[in-house]
C-alpha positions in Angstrom: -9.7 -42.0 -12.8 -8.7 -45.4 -14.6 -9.3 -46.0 -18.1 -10.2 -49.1 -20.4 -6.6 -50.8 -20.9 -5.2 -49.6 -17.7 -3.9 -52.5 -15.1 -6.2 -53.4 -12.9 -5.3 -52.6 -9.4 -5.0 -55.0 -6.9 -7.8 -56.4 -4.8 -7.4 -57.9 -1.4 -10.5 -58.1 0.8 -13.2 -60.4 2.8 -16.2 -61.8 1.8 -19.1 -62.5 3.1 -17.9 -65.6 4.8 -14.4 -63.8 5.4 -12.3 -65.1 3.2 -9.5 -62.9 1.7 -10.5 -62.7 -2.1 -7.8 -61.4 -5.0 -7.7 -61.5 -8.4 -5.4 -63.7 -8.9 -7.8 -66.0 -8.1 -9.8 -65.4 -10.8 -6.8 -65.2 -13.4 -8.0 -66.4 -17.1 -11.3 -65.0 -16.2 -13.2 -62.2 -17.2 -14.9 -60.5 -14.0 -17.0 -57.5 -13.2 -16.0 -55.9 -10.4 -18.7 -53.3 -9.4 -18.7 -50.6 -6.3 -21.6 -49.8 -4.7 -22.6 -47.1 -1.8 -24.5 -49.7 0.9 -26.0 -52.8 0.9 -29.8 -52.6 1.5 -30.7 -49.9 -0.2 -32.7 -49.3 -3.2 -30.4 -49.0 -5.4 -27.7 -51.2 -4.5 -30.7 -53.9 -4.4 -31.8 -53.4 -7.2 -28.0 -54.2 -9.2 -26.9 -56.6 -6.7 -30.8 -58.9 -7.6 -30.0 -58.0 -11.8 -26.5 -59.7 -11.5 -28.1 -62.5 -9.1 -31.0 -63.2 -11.9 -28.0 -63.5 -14.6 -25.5 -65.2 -12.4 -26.3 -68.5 -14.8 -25.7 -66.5 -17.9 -22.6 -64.4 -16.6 -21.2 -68.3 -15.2 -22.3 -70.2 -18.9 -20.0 -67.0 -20.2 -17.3 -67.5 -17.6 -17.6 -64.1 -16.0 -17.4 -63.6 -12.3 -18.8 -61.0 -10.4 -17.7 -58.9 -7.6 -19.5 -56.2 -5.8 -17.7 -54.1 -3.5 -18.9 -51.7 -0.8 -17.4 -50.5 2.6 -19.6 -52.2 4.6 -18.3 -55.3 6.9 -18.8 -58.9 6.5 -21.7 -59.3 8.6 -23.5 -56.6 6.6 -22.7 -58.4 3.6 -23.7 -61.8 5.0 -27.1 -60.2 6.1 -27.6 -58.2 2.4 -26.7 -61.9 0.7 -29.0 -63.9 2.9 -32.1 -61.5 3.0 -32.3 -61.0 -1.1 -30.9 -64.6 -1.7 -27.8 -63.2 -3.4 -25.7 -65.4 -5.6 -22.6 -63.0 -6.3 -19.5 -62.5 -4.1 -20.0 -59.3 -2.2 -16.6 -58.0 -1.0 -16.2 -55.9 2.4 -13.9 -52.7 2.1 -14.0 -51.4 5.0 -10.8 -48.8 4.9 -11.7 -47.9 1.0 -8.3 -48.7 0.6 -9.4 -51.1 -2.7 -12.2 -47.8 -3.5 -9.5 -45.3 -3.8 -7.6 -47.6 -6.0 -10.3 -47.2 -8.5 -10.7 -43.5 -7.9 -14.6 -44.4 -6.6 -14.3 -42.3 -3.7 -15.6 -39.4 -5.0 -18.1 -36.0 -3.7 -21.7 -37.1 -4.7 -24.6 -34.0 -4.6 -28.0 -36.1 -3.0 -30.8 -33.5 -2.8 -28.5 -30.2 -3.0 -26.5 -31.6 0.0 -22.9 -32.6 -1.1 -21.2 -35.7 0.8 -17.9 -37.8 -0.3 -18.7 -41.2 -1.1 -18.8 -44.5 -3.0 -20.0 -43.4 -6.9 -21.6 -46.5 -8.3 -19.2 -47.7 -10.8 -18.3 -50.9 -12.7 -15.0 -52.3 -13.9 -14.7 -55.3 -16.6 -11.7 -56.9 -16.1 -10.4 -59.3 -19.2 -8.6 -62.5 -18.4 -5.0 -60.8 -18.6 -6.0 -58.3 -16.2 -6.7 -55.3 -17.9 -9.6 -52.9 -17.7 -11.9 -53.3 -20.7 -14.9 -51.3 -19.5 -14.9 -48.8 -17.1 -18.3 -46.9 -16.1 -18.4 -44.2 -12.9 -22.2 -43.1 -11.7 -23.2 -46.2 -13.2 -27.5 -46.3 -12.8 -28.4 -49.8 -11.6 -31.5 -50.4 -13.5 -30.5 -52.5 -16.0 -26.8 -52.2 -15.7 -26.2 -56.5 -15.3 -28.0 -57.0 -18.6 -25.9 -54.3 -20.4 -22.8 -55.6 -18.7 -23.6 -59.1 -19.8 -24.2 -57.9 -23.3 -20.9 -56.0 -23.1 -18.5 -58.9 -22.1 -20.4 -61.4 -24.6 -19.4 -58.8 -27.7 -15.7 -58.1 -26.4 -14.6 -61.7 -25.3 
């Protein structure tokens, strides 16, 4: 699993619209890059409208956020446009970006264990290194906190 002042791997996958984001793109910038199981579900709704009601605050601060899950494009488009999302959600289909981060992981739901995506966050400064780094990361709250922790370490 990666660790604060590890690299950050690459990234290399479509948005909502379908364009190919990196983050490159977003050198001299702090950004969150989160991972989250599905779009539309409780919990992933609940983090992806936190970081949508701070999206001013995290922009005033110069932090952009990224949310990553394996569902496609038109999933995402669907997930942005029904909860009026304001954050780029990124489609990662093959996990190939998910296993960089070591997010691919067995999860026990309700004594029945499952390999999936564990809710986790990655801060990643403007030189591109990891300075925060969460795994089963609990959404309530979580944007806030994340805010918080940027503001103190930037």
């Amino acid at each position: 699993m990666l660790k604060a002042g590890d690299k950050a791997p690459d990234i290399d996958l479509p948005d909502a619209d379908m364009n190919v984001r990196t983050l490159d793109e977003f050198s001299g910038e702090n950004v969150v890059l989160y991972f989250y199981p599905r779009d539309d579900t409780p919990g992933c709704t609940i983090q992806a409208n936190e970081f949508t009601d701070l999206i001013d605050e995290f922009d005033r601060a110069n932090i952009r956020i990224l949310g990553v899950s394996a569902d496609d494009c038109f999933s995402h488009q669907s997930f942005r446009e029904k909860y009026g999302l304001k954050i780029i959600l990124l489609a990662d289909v093959e996990k190939e970006v998910c296993n960089r981060y070591g997010v691919i992981q067995e999860k026990e739901k309700d004594g029945i264990k499952k390999i999936g995506i564990v809710r986790s966050t990655f801060v990643i400064d403007p030189e591109g290194r990891l300075s925060y780094v969460e795994y089963g990361v609990s959404p309530k709250g979580h944007a806030g906190k994340i805010l918080e922790f940027v503001r103190q370490h930037s």
